[in-house]
Phi, psi and omega in degrees: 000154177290173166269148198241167192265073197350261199330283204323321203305293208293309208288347200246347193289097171273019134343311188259135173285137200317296180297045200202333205249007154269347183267339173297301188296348195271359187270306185300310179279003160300308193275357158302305134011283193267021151077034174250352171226176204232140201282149171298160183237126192258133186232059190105034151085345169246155212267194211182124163219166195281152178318304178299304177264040166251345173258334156343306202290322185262003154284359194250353180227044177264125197297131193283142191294144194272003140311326194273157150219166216265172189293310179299308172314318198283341167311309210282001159244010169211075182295340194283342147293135191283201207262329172292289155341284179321306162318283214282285190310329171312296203285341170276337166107005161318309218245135184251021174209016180285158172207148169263146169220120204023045167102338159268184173248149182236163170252180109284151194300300213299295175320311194271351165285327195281314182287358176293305196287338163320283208282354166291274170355262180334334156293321174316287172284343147284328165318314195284329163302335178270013195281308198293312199271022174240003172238050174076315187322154166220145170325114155336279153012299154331270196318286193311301157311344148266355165258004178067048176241156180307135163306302165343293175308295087067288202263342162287347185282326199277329162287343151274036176069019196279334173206115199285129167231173181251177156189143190208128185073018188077337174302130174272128201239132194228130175295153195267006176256019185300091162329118202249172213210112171276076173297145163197155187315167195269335191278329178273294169330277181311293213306301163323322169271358204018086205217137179296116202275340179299310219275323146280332125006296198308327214268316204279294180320289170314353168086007189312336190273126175317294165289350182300155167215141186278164213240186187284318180322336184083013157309152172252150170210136170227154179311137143303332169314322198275121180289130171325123153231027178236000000 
C-alpha cells in the first residue's frame, strides 16, 4: 500500500467515529513517541506512514462493541462457574458469541444474560435437590440399586407415572420410603397366569385389580405379585 497522510488518515477515516478520531489519532502519535510505532516520514514538514500500518493500528485499538462484555468481568460476578469452565465454553463454541479480541475474550450482552439466568437456575435446582434429600428423597438411580432392579427399566416406570418423584437439577428423585412394586405389563401379567388378556383388561378396567395402575401412556401395568381373584 502507499504512503498516506497520518492526521488526514485518522480525522477523515469513517471507520473510525467522528468523536474517536482526534483521540485515536493523539493515541497513535503517543506510541509513536514511546518508540511503539514506528514514526512517520515527513515530506514536506507532513508526516506520511504506510496504509497497512494505520489499519493495523486501528485494528489492534478498535472500540470494542458496547454489546460484548469481557469474560473476566462476567467471572467476577458469577464466581460459581470456575474460570477454567468459562475459558474452555469460549473456545469451544458453548457460549456462540465469545470472541478474542486484542487478545481478551468478549461476550454479547445479550448471550451473557441468558447464560447468567442458566447458572441461577442451576443454582436453584441444586438447592432444590438438596431440599428433596433432606426431606428423605434419593436419587432414582439409587432407589433402583437397593431394590436390585434394571436402572433403565426403572427410570421408564417413573416416567410413565408408575411411581411418584420430584426432579431437581435433571436428577430424578424418589422418597427412599417409597414401596416399591414389581410392574409388568397386564399382557406379560395373562401370559403368567394363563389367563385371557380381554378378561384381564376387562378386570383391570372394572377396578378388579388391586395393583393395577394405569401409566401416562395410557397403559395398564400390575404387581407381579398380585394374585388372580377375578
Amino acid at each position: 500500500m502507499a504512503l498516506v497522510r497520518v492526521k488526514r488518515f485518522f480525522m477523515s477515516n469513517e471507520n473510525i467515529a467522528e468523536e474517536k478520531r482526534g483521540s485515536m489519532y493523539a493515541l497513535y502519535m503517543t506510541e509513536v513517541y514511546a518508540g511503539k510505532a514506528s514514526k512517520p516520514q515527513m515530506i514536506k514538514g507532513v508526516g506520511y506512514a504506510e496504509e497497512a500500518d494505520l489499519l493495523a493500528f486501528c485494528e489492534r485499538h478498535a472500540p470494542v462493541d458496547e454489546r460484548l462484555v469481557k469474560l473476566s468481568a462476567f467471572h467476577k460476578q458469577h464466581p460459581q462457574i470456575t474460570e477454567g469452565t468459562l475459558w474452555s465454553y469460549a473456545k469451544s463454541g458453548k457460549l456462540k458469541t465469545a470472541q478474542k479480541i486484542n487478545g481478551r475474550w468478549y461476550i454479547d450482552r445479550d448471550e451473557a444474560e441468558r447464560f447468567a439466568r442458566q447458572l441461577e437456575n442451576r443454582g436453584e435446582q441444586k438447592s432444590l435437590k438438596s431440599g428433596f434429600k433432606q426431606q428423605g428423597y434419593i436419587s432414582a438411580q439409587e432407589y433402583a440399586a437397593n431394590h436390585q432392579i434394571d436402572y433403565q427399566q426403572f427410570l421408564r416406570q417413573l416416567k410413565e407415572g408408575l411411581f411418584p418423584f420430584e426432579k431437581a437439577d435433571d436428577v430424578y428423585l424418589i422418597a427412599k420410603n417409597t414401596p416399591f412394586v414389581r410392574y409388568i405389563s397386564l399382557n406379560n401379567y395373562a401370559k403368567e397366569h394363563d389367563i385371557p388378556y380381554t378378561k384381564v383388561k376387562r378386570a383391570a378396567d372394572n377396578e378388579l385389580l388391586k395393583t393395577a395402575v394405569k401409566a401416562n401412556n395410557g397403559r395398564w401395568y400390575i404387581d407381579t405379585e398380585e394374585e388372580p381373584e377375578f
